[in-house]
C-alpha positions in Angstrom: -37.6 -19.9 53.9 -35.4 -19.2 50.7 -32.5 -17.1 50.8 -34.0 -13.9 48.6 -36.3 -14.3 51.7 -34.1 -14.1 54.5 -31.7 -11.6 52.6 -35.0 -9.6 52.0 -35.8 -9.6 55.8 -32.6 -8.8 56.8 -32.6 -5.3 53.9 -36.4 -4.4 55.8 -34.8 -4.3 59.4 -31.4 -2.5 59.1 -33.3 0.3 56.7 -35.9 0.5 59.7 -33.9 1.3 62.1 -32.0 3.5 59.9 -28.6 1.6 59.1 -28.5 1.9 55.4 -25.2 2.1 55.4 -24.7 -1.1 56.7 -27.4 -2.5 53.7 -24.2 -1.2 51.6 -21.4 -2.9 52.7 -23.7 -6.7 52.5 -24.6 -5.7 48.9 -23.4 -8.1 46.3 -19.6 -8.2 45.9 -19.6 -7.5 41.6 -21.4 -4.4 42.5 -20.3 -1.2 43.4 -22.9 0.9 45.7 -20.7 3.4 47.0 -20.9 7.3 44.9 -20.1 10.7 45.5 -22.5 13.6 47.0 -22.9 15.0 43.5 -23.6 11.3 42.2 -26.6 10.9 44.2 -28.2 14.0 43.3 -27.8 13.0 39.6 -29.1 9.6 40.8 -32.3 11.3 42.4 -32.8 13.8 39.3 -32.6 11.1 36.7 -35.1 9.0 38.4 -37.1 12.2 39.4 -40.7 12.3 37.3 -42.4 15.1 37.9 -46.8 14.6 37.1 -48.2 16.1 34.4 -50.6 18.3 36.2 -48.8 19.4 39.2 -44.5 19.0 37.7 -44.3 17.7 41.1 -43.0 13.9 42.0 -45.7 11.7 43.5 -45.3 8.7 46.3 -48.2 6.8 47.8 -49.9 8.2 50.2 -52.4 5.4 50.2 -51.5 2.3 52.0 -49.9 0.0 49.1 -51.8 -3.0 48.4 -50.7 -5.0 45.3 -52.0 -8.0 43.9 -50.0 -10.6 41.4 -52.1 -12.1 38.8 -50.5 -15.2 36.1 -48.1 -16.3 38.3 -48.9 -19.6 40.3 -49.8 -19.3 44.1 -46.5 -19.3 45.5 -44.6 -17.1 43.5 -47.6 -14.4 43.8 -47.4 -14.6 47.3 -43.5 -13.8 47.3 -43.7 -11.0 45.0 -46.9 -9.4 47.1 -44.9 -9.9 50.1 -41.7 -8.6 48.9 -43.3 -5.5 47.6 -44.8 -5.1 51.2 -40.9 -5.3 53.0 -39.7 -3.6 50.5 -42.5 -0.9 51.1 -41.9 -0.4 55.0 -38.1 -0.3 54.3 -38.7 2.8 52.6 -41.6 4.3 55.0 -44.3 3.9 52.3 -47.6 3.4 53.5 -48.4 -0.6 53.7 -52.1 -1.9 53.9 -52.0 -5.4 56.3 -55.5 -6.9 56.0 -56.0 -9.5 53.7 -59.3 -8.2 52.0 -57.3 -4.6 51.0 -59.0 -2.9 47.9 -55.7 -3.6 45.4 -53.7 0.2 44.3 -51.0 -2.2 42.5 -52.0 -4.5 39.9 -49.2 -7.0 38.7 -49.7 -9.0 35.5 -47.9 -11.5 34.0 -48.4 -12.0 30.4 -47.2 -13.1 27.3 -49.2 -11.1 25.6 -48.6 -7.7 27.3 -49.6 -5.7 24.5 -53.3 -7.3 23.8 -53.6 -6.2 28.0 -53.2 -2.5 27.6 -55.1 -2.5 24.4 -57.5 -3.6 26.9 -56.9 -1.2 29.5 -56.9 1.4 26.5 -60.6 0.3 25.6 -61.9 -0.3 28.8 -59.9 1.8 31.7 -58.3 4.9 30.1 -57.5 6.2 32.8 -55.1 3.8 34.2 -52.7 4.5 31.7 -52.3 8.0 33.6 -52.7 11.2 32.2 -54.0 11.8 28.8 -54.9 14.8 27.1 -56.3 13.1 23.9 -57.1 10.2 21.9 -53.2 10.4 20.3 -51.5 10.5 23.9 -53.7 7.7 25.1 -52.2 5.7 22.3 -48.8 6.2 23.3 -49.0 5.8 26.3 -50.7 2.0 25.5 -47.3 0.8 23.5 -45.1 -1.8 25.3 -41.8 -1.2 25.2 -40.4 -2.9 27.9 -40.3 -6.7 29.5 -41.0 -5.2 32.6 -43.2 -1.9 32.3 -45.7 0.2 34.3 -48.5 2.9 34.1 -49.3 5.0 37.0 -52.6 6.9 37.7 -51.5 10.0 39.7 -53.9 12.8 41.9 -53.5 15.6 42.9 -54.0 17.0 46.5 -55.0 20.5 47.7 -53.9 21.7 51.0 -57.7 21.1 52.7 -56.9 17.2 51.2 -59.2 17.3 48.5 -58.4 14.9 45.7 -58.4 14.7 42.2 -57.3 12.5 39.4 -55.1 14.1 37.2 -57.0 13.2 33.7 -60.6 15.6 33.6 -62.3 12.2 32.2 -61.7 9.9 35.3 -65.3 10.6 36.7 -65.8 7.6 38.8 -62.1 7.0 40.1 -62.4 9.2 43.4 -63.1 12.4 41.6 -63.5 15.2 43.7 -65.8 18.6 42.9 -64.5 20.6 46.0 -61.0 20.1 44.3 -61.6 22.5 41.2 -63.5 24.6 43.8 -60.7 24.6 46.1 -58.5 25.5 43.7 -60.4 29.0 42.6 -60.4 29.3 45.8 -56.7 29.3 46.0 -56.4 27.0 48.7 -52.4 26.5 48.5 -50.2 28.2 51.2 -48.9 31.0 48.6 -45.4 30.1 48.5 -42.9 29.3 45.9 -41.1 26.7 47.5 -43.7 24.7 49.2 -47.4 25.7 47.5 -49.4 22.9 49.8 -50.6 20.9 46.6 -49.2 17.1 47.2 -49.5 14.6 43.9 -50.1 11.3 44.9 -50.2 7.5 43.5 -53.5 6.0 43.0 -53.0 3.1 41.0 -50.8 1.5 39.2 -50.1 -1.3 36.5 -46.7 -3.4 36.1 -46.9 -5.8 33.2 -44.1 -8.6 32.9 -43.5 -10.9 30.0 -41.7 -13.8 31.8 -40.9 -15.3 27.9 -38.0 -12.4 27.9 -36.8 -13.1 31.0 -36.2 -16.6 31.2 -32.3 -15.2 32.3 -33.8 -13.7 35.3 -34.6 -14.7 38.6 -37.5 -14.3 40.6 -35.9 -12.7 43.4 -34.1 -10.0 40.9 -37.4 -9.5 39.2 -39.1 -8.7 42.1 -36.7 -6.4 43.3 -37.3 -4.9 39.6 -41.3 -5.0 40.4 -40.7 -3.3 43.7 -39.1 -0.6 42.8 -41.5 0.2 40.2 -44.6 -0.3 42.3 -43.8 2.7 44.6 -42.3 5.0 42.9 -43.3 6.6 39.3 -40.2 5.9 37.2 -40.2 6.4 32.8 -36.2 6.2 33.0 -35.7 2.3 31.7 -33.5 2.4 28.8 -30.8 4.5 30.9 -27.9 3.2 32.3 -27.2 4.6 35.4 -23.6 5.7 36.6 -24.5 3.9 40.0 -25.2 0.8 40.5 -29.1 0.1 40.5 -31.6 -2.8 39.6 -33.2 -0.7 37.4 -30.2 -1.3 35.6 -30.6 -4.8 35.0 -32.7 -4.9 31.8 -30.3 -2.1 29.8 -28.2 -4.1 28.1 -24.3 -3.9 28.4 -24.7 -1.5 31.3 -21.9 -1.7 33.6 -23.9 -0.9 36.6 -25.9 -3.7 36.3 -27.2 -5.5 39.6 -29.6 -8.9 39.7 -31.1 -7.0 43.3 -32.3 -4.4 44.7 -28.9 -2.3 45.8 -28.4 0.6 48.9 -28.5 3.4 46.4 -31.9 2.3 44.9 -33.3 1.7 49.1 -31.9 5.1 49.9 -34.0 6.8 47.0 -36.7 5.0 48.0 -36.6 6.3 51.5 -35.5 9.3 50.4 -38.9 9.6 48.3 -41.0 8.6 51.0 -39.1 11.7 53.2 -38.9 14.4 51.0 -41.7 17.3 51.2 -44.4 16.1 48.9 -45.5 19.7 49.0 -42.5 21.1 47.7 -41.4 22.1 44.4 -39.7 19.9 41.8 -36.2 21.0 42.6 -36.8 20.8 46.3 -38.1 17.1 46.2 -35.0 16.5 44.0 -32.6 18.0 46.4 -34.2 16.5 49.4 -33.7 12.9 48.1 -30.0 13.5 46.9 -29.2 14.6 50.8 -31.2 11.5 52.2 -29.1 9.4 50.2 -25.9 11.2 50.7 -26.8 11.1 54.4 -28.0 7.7 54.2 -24.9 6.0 52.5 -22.2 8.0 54.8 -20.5 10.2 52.2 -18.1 12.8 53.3 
């Protein structure tokens, strides 16, 4: 068992039985984890995006089940794994049988460009929400050597279910949602309306030729925290330490792994009310991690 294995184990356990703080203080030595209160509600607002349709933040409610594709045997069975730990570290939902209909689909590629041309063509609707033919376009461009494209729903408070793009007919589109809606099934209150968005399915492309200076372990640490939760904040350097850090260049808060502040958002996502308004969700994951990483 390799090292990013064991350490990987080790992260899943203590955030399980709820001692984050000691994740913290085993974090790499060059970086430093530890902010103020006010830093990790910055930290949870700058990662916060809000859905198109709802302005809400979504988390899977769906059991996660990811799938690596251009990657030999071994490595696709570390990252799928690692993405699973990683996963019931933070409370998401994790699917355990072997035949599990894939919600994450990882690519490696070289040519990541000519693959969401072809989702363009072929699966709009994975790129997430569109309005038109120009957004759809956009939202198609590689930028980044590590990128992703989420398909997001939206959930009444009966559960009904609908992609947020009114052309995903076939995706797990739902009639009694628009019905439920006129029907104004939400619990009437500002705070927390009853309307959840959700994940259904994403996309991560990688093109390993730009990160030859990378290792596998820090990549899937990258991979995982873009497979569960939404996040269009790459290019930003963020005050704390975080692995989505690792691709800006000359960031100072750079870290090759996955670091306490970026397992308490992630827990804090997967405990804030899904129901609630955007400020509320925001505010809910700065506590978690205030609470989480022991500041005073």
């Amino acid at each position: 068992m390799s090292k990013k294995t064991v350490r990987l184990f080790t992260v899943s356990a203590l955030l399980m039985a709820g001692a984050l703080h000691a994740s913290a203080q085993t974090a790499t030595e060059s970086v430093t984890v530890m902010g103020s209160r006010e830093a990790y509600h910055t930290f949870s607002r700058t990662f916060a995006t809000p859905t198109e349709v709802s302005g809400k933040m979504a988390r899977w409610e769906r059991r996660v089940c990811p799938i690596v594709v251009g990657q030999n045997a071994h490595y696709a069975a570390f990252i799928t794994q690692h993405i699973k730990y990683v996963a019931l570290a933070a409370g998401a939902p994790v699917a355990v049988e072997p035949s599990c209909r894939p919600n994450i689909e990882i690519v490696f590629t070289t040519t990541p460009q000519q693959l969401l041309d072809n989702v363009r063509k072929e699966h709009v609707a994975f790129l997430g929400y569109a309005s038109n033919m120009a957004q759809a376009d956009r939202l198609a461009r590689v930028r980044h050597p590590i990128q992703a494209w989420y398909t997001t729903a939206n959930m009444d408070l009966n559960g009904f279910e609908k992609i947020d793009n009114s052309r995903t007919i076939g995706l797990g589109d739902s009639g009694e949602f628009a019905a439920s809606l006129m029907m104004g099934n939400v619990t009437g209150l500002r705070m927390r309306d009853g309307r959840k968005s959700t994940l259904y399915h994403a996309i991560i492309a990688i093109d390993p030729a730009k990160l030859l200076d990378h290792e596998i372990g820090g990549v899937a640490d990258y991979i995982s925290m873009l497979a569960l939760s939404q996040m269009t904040t790459l290019n930003q350097c963020q005050p704390l330490a975080s692995i989505i850090n690792m691709l800006v260049p000359g960031c100072a808060a750079a870290a090759s792994e996955l670091t306490a502040n970026d397992l308490a958002y992630l827990r804090g996502l997967y405990r804030m009310p899904l129901d609630g308004n955007l400020r509320m969700q925001e505010d809910g994951i700065g506590r978690e991690m205030a609470a989480a990483l022991n500041t005073q």
